[in-house]
C-alpha positions as CSV (number, residue, x, y, z in Angstrom):
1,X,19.3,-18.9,-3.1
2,X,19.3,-16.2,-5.2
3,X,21.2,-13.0,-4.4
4,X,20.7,-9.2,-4.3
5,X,23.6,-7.0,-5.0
6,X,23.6,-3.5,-3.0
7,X,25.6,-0.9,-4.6
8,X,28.3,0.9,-2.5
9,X,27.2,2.6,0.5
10,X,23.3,1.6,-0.1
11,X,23.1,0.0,2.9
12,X,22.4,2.3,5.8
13,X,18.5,2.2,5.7
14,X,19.0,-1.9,6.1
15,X,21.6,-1.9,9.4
16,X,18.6,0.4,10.5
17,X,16.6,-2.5,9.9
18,X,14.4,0.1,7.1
19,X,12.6,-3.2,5.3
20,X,12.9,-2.2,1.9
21,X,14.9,-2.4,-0.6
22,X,14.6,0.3,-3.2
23,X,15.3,-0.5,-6.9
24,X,17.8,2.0,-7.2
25,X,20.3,0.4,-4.2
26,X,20.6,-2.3,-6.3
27,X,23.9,-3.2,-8.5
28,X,23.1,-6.2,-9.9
29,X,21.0,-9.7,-9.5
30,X,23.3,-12.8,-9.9
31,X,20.8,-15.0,-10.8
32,X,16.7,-14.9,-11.8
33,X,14.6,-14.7,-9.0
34,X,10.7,-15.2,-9.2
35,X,8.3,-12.5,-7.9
36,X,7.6,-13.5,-4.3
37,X,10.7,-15.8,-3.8
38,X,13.5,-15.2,-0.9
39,X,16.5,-13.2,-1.7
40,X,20.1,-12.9,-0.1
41,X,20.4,-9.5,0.5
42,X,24.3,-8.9,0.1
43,X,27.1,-6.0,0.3
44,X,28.7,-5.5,-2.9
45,X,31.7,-7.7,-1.3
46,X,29.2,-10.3,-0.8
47,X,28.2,-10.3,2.7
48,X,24.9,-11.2,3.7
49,X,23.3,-8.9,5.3
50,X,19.1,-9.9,5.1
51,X,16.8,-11.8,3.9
52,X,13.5,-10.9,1.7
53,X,11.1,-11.3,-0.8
54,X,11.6,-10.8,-4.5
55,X,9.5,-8.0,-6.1
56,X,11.1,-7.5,-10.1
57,X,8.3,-5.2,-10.9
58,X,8.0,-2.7,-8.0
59,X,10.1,-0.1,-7.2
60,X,10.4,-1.6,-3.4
61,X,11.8,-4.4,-5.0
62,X,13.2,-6.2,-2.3
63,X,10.9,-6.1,1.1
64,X,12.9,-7.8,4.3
65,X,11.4,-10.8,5.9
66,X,14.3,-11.3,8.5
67,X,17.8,-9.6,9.0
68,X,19.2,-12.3,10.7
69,X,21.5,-13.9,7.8
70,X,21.2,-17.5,9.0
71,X,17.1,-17.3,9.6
72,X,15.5,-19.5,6.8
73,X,12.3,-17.9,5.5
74,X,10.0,-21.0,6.1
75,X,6.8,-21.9,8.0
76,X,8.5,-21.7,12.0
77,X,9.8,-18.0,11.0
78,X,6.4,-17.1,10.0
79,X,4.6,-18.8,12.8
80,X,6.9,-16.9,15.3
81,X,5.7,-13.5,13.9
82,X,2.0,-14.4,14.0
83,X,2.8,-15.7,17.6
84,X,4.4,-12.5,18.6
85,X,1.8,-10.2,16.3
86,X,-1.1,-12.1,18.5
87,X,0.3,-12.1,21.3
88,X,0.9,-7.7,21.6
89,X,-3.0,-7.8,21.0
90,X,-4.6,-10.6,23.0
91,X,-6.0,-7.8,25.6
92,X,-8.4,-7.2,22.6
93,X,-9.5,-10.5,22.5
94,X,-13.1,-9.9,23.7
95,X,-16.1,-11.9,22.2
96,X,-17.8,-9.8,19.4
97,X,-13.9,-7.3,19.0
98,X,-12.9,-5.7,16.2
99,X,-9.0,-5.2,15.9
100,X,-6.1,-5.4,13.9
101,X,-4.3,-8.8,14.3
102,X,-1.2,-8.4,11.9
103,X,-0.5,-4.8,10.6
104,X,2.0,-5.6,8.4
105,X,5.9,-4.3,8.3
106,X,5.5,-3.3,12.4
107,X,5.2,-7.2,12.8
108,X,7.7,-8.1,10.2
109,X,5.3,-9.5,8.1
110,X,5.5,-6.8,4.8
111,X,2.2,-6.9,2.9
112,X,0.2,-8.9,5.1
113,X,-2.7,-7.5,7.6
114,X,-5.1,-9.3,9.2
115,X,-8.1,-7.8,10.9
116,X,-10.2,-9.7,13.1
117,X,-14.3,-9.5,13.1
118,X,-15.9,-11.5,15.6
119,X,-15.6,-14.5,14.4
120,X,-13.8,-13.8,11.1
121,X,-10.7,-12.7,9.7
122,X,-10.2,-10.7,6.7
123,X,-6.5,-10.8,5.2
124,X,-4.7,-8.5,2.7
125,X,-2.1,-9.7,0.9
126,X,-0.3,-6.6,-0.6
127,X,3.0,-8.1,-1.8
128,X,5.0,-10.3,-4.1
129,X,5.9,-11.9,-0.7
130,X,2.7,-11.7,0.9
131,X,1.1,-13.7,-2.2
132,X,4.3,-16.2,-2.0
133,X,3.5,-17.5,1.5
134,X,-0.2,-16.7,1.1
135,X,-1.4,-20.6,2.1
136,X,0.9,-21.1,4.5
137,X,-0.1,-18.0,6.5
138,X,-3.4,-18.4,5.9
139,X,-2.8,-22.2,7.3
140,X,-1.0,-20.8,10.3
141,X,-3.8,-18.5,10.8
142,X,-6.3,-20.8,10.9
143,X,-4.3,-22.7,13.9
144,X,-3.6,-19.9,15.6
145,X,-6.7,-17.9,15.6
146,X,-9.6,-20.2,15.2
147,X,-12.2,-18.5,13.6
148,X,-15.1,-19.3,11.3
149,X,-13.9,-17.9,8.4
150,X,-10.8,-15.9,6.8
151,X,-11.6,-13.8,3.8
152,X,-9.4,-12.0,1.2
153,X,-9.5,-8.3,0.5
154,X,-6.8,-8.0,-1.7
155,X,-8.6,-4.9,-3.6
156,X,-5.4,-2.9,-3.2
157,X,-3.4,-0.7,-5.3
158,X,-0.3,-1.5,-3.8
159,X,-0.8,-4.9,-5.4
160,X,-1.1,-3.5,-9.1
161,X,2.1,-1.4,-7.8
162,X,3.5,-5.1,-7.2
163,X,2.3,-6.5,-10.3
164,X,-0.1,-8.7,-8.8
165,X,-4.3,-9.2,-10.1
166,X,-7.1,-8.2,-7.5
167,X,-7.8,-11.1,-5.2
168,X,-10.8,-11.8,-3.3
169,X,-12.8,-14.3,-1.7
170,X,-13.1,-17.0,0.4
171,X,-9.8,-18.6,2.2
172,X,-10.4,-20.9,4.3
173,X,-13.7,-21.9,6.7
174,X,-17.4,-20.3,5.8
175,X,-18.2,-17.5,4.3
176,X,-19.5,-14.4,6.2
177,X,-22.9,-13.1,6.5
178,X,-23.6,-9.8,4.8
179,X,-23.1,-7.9,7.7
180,X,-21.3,-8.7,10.5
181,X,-22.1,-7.2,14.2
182,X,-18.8,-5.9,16.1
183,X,-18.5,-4.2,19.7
184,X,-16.4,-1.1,20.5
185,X,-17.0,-0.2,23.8
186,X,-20.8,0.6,24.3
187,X,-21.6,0.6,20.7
188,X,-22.5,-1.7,18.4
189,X,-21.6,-1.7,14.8
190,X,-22.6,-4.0,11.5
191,X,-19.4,-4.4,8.9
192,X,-19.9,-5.0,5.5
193,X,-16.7,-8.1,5.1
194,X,-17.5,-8.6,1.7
195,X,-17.7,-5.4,0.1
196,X,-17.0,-2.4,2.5
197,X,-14.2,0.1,2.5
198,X,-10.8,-1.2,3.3
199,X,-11.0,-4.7,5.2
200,X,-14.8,-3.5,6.1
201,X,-14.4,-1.0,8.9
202,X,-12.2,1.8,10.0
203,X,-10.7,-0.3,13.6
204,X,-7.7,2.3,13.1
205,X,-10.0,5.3,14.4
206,X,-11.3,3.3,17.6
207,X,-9.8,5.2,20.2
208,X,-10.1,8.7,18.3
209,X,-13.7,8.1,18.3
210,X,-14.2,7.4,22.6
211,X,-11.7,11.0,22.7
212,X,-14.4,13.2,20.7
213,X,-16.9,12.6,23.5
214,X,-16.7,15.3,25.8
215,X,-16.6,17.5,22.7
216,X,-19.6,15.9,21.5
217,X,-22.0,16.3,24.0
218,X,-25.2,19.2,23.5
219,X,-23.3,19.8,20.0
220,X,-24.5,20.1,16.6
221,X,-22.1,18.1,14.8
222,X,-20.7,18.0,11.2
223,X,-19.4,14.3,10.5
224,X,-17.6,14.5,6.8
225,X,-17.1,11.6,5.3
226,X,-19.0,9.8,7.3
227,X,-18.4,6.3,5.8
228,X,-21.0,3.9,7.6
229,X,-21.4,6.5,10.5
230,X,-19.2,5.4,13.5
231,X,-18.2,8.7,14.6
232,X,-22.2,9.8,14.6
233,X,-23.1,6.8,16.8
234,X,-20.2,7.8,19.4
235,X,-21.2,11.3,19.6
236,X,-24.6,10.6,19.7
237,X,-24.7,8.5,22.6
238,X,-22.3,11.1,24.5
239,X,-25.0,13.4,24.5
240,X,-24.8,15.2,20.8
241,X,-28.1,17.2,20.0
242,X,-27.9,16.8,15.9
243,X,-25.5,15.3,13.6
244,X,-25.0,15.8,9.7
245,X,-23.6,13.6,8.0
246,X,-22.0,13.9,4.3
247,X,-20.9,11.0,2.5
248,X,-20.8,10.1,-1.4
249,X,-21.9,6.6,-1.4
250,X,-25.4,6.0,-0.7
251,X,-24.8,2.9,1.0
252,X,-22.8,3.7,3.2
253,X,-25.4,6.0,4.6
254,X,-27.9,3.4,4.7
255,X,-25.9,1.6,6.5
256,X,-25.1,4.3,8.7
257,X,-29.2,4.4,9.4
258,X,-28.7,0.8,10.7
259,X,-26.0,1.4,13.0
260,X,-27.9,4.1,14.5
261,X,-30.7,1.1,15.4
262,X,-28.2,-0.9,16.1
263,X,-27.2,1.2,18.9
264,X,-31.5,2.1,20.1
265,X,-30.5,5.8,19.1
266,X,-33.1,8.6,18.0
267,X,-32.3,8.8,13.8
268,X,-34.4,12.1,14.1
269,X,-31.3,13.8,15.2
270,X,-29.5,12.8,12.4
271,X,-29.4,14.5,8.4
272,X,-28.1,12.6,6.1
273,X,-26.4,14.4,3.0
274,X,-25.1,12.3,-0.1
275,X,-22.6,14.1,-2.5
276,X,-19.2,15.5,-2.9
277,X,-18.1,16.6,0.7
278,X,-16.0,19.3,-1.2
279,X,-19.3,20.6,-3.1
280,X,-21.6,20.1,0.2
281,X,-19.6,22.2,2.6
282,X,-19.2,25.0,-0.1
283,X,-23.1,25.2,-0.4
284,X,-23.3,24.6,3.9
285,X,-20.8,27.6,3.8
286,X,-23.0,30.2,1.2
287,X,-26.0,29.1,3.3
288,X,-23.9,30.4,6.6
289,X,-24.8,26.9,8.3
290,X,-22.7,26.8,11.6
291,X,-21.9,23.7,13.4
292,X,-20.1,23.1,17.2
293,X,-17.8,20.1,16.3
294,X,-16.8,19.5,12.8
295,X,-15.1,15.7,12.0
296,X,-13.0,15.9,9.1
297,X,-11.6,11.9,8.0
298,X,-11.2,11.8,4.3
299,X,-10.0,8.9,2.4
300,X,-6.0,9.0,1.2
301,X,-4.9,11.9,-0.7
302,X,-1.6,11.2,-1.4
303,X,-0.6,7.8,-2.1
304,X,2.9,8.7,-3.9
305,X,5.2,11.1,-2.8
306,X,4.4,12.6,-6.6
307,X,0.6,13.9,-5.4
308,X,1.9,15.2,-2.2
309,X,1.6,18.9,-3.7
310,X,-2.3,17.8,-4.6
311,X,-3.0,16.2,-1.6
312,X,-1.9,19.7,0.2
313,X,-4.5,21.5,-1.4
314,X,-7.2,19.4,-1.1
315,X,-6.4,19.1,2.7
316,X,-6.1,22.8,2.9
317,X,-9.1,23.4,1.0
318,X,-11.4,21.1,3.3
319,X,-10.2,22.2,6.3
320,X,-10.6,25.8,5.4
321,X,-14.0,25.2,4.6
322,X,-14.3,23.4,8.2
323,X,-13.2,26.5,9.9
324,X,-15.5,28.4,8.4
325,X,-18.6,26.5,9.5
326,X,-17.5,26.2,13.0
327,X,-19.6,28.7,15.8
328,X,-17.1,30.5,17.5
329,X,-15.7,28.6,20.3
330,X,-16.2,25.2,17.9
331,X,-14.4,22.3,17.7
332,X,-12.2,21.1,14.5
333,X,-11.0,17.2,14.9
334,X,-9.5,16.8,11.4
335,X,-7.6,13.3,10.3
336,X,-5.1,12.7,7.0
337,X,-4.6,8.8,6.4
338,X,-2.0,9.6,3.9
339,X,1.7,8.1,5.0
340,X,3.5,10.5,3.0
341,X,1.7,13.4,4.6
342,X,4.1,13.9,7.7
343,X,2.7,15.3,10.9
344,X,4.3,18.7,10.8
345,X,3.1,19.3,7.1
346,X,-0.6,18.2,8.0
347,X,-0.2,20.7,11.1
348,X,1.6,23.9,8.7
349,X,-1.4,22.8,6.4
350,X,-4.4,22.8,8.8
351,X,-2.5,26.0,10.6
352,X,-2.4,28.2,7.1
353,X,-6.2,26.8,6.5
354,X,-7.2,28.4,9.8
355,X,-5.0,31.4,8.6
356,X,-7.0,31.9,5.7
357,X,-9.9,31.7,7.0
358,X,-9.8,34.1,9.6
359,X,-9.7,32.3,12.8
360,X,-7.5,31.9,15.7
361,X,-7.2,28.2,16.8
362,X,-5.5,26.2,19.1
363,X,-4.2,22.7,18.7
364,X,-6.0,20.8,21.7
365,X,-4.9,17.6,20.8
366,X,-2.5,15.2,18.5
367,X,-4.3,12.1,17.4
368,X,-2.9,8.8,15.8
369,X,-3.8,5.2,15.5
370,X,-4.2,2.6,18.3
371,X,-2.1,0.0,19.6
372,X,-3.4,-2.7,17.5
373,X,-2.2,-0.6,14.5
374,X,2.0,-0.3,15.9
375,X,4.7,1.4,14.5
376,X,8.2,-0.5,14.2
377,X,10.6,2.2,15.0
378,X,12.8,1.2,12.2
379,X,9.6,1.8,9.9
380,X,7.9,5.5,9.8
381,X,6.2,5.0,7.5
382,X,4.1,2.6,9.2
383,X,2.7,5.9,11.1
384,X,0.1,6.8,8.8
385,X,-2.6,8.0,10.7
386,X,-2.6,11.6,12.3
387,X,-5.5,14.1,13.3
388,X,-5.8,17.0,15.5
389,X,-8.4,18.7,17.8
390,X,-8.5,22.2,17.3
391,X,-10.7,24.8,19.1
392,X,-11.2,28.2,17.4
């Protein structure tokens, strides 16, 4: 087996059990290794310290599938992590669910997530490693979830920051319909497998969504970036009088109209606004529009520690803009999905945006992601998701 060099004292993050390897930690390769194949990870004496997948043209270059020197990376190790990953989640095993199954390095499986749909799986496979073992998880998968379909949404870039083409399609089983009808809680929602954001649905903002209902109900809401409108159905059926909603692709709101039918709810209470949600709260703000709960959940800002700066401004910027819509008395909930955007920055940067725009607010609330999306504790990172509720 090929092995991986560390240089002196590069070692620390792994006897944390930190899963990746940086380029930079390493000495030297003793022999070629193949993008995707299993690595010794070794002390510069030698020692073998972990085991992981090969990765020449990232700057992770080595991501750890086991630190248990004598594992073998082979089919049983992999079933034993899918067995474990299902096994966390199978109080979410309802008929008709939506949840994450595999959410990657938290279930020792770098690269690889898997969210269940009803009946279907959709898989990402978002490294070297991932894309090695790619049939045989997707074999194990199909044995150990039976489903009607698995789908790949490989549309990533982390895989062109891996060196590997855009992959999707069709795994194993039938292909979904269109639109495919999910539950969460009382509401019902239609995801878009094939083409929709991310795997087809935002299942990390699940239990955020059930906590905005007391704040919800006899408001006028705000929802920015909307996507396909699952926050507007959950206020809306805790009693919200109107919801706007702003969101850039057209359809997305359309299909945002049909999970308001989905869910028998009056679509005269909602406005529907395409465009730029920078440009759109601007012109809400010149018109003085006010609102009573304002949901802020924009895409990634930041996907390098390099744009961190940017994304700081652009979070600022929004959420300034937010504070100055809200009726006094109003409610902020305001999200960053960005993993390099730590939760004490997001709060400095929401704080001076409230700062600046001439409101006192308290921080109700800290929100994150849901059990089906864990957080190793020898990974951080994994805790991308944060949000607050904030009352002015």
């Amino acid at each position: 087996m090929p092995k991986v060099f560390l240089k002196s004292g590069r070692d620390r993050s792994l006897q944390r059990r930190h899963p990746w390897v940086f380029s930079g930690a390493i000495g030297r390769i003793d022999s070629k290794a193949l993008p995707g194949e299993t690595v010794d990870v070794c002390t510069p004496d030698g020692t073998v310290i972990a085991r992981g997948a090969y990765s020449p043209g990232s700057q992770i270059m080595v991501r750890i599938w086991s630190f248990d020197p004598a594992e073998e990376v082979a089919p049983a190790m992999f079933r034993r992590k899918l067995e474990q990953a299902l096994l966390i989640r199978r109080h979410l095993a309802a008929p008709e669910c939506a949840c994450r199954l595999v959410n990657a390095e938290s279930d020792g499986l770098p690269g690889v997530i898997v969210d269940r749909y009803a009946d279907y799986l959709v898989c990402q496979f978002l490294s070297a490693g991932a894309e090695f073992w790619k049939a045989e998880i997707v074999r194990q998968l199909s044995e150990l979830a039976p489903c009607k379909g698995i789908v790949e949404r490989s549309a990533s870039d982390a895989r062109e920051k891996e060196g590997l083409p855009v992959a999707d399609g069709l795994l194993a089983g039938t292909q979904p319909p269109e639109l495919v009808e999910i539950r969460e809680g009382d509401c019902r929602f239609l995801a878009d497998l094939r083409t929709g954001q991310k795997t087809g649905f935002y299942l990390d903002q699940r239990e955020n969504r059930a906590i905005i209902a007391p704040y919800a109900d006899g408001a006028e809401m705000l929802d920015c970036f909307c996507y396909t409108g699952a926050f507007t159905v959950r206020a809306l059926k805790s009693g919200a009088a109107k919801v706007t909603q702003v969101e850039a692709s057209a359809d997305a709101l359309r299909l945002a109209m049909r999970n308001l039918e989905q869910n028998s709810l009056d679509a005269g209470k909602v406005e529907q606004v395409e465009g730029d949600a920078f440009h759109v709260l601007r012109r809400f703000r010149d018109s003085r529009r006010q609102f009573d709960l304002v949901i802020l959940d924009p895409p990634k800002f930041a996907d390098s520690r390099g744009h961190l700066e940017r994304a700081c401004r652009g979070y600022k910027d929004i959420n300034l803009l937010a504070f100055k819509l809200l009726k006094p008395g109003g409610t902020l909930v305001t999200f960053s999905c960005s993993a390099h955007m730590e939760t004490d920055l997001f709060q400095k940067v929401v704080a001076d945006a409230a700062l600046d725009a001439g409101v006192q607010a308290k921080i109700l609330r800290h929100l994150s992601q849901p059990d089906d999306h864990p957080v190793a504790m020898s990974f951080p990172e994994g805790s991308y998701l944060k949000g607050l509720v904030c009352r002015i």
